[in-house]
C-alpha positions in Angstrom: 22.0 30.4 42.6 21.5 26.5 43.4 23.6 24.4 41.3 20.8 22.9 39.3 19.3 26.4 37.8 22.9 27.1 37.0 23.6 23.6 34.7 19.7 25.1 33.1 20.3 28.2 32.8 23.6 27.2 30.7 21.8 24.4 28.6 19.3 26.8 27.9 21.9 29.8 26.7 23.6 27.0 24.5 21.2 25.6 22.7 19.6 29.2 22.0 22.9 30.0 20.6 23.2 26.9 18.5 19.4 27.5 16.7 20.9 30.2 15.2 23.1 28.3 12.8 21.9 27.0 9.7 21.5 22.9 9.3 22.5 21.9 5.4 19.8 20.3 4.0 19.6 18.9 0.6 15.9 19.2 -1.7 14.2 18.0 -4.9 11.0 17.9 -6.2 9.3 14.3 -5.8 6.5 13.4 -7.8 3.4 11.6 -6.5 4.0 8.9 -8.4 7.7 8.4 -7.1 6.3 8.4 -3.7 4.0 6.0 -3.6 5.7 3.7 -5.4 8.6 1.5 -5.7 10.4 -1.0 -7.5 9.7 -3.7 -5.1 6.1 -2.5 -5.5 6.1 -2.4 -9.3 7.4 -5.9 -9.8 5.0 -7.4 -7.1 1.8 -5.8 -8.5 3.5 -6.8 -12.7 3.2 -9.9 -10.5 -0.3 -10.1 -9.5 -1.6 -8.1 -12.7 -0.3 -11.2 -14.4 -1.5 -13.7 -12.2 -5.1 -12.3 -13.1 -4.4 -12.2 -16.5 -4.5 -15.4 -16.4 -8.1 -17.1 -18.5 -8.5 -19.7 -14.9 -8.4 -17.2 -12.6 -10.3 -14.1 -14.9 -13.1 -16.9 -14.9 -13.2 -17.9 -11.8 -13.3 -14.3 -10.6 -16.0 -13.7 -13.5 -18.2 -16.7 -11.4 -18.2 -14.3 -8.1 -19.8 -11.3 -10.4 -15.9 -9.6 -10.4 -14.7 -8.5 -13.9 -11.2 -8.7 -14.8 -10.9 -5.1 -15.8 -12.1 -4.0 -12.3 -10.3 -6.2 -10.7 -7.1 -5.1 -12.1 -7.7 -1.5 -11.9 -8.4 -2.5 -7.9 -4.6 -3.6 -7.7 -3.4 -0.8 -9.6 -5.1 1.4 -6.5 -3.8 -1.1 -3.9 -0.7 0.0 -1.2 2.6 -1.9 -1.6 2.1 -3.6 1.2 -1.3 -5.0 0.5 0.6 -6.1 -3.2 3.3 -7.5 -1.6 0.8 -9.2 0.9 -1.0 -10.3 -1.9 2.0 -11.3 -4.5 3.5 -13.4 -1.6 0.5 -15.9 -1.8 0.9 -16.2 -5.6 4.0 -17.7 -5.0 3.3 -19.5 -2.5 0.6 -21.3 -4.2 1.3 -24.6 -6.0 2.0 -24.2 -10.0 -1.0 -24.6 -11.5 -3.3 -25.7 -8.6 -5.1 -24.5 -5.6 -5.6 -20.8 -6.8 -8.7 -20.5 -4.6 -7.3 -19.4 -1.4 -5.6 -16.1 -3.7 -8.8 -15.4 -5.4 -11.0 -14.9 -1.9 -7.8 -13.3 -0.6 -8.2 -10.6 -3.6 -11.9 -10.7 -3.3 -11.8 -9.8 0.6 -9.4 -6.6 -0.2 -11.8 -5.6 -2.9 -15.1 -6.1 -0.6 -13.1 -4.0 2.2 -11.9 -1.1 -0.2 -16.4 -0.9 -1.0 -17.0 -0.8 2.5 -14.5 1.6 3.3 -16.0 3.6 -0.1 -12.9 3.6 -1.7 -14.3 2.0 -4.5 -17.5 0.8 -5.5 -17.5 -2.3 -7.5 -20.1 -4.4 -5.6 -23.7 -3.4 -5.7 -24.0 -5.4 -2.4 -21.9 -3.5 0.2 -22.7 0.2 1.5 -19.9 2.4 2.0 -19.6 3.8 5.9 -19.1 7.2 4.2 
């Protein structure tokens, strides 16, 4: 036998032999809800929940046909990373000015959760489902 199939041939019979052992593994039950979210997530949509609780923005969301109910539930349904995303440009926006650049942000994630038919909140869009 060539030297090659030999070193194989003795991988092989080792690492057969060590499958046989059992691996410790530790296990809980993990909610949905503990899955999907987390702190960081929590306090970043608190965040932008109250940023559109807020009477400026609810009416200028109101003047683009977006109620602040539905617009709230749409962050509730939001990933963390599209909150965080989202949350970062609250604070980056200047205290008590220039709040127009968030809103279209919020309104662009809510006209591509339509399209994609995860929602329906616009009766302009048609889901590709």
């Amino acid at each position: 036998m060539n030297p090659f199939k030999r070193l194989l041939a003795s991988a092989l019979i080792v690492s057969t032999t060590l499958m046989g052992f059992p691996l410790a593994a530790q296990a809980s039950m993990v909610s949905t809800a503990e899955a999907m979210s987390t702190q960081a997530g929590d306090a970043d949509r608190e965040k932008v929940s109250a940023f559109l609780a807020r009477e400026d923005v609810r009416a200028a969301l109101e003047a683009r046909g977006v109620s602040s109910a539905s617009a709230t539930d749409r962050v509730k349904a939001m990933s963390d990373a599209e909150v965080a995303q989202v949350a970062s440009r609250v604070d980056q926006m200047p205290a008590g000015g220039e709040i127009l650049g968030l809103i279209f942000t919020v309104f662009i994630v809510l006209l591509i959760t339509d399209i994609l038919g995860l929602t329906k909140i616009f009766p302009f869009t048609r889901s590709v489902r």
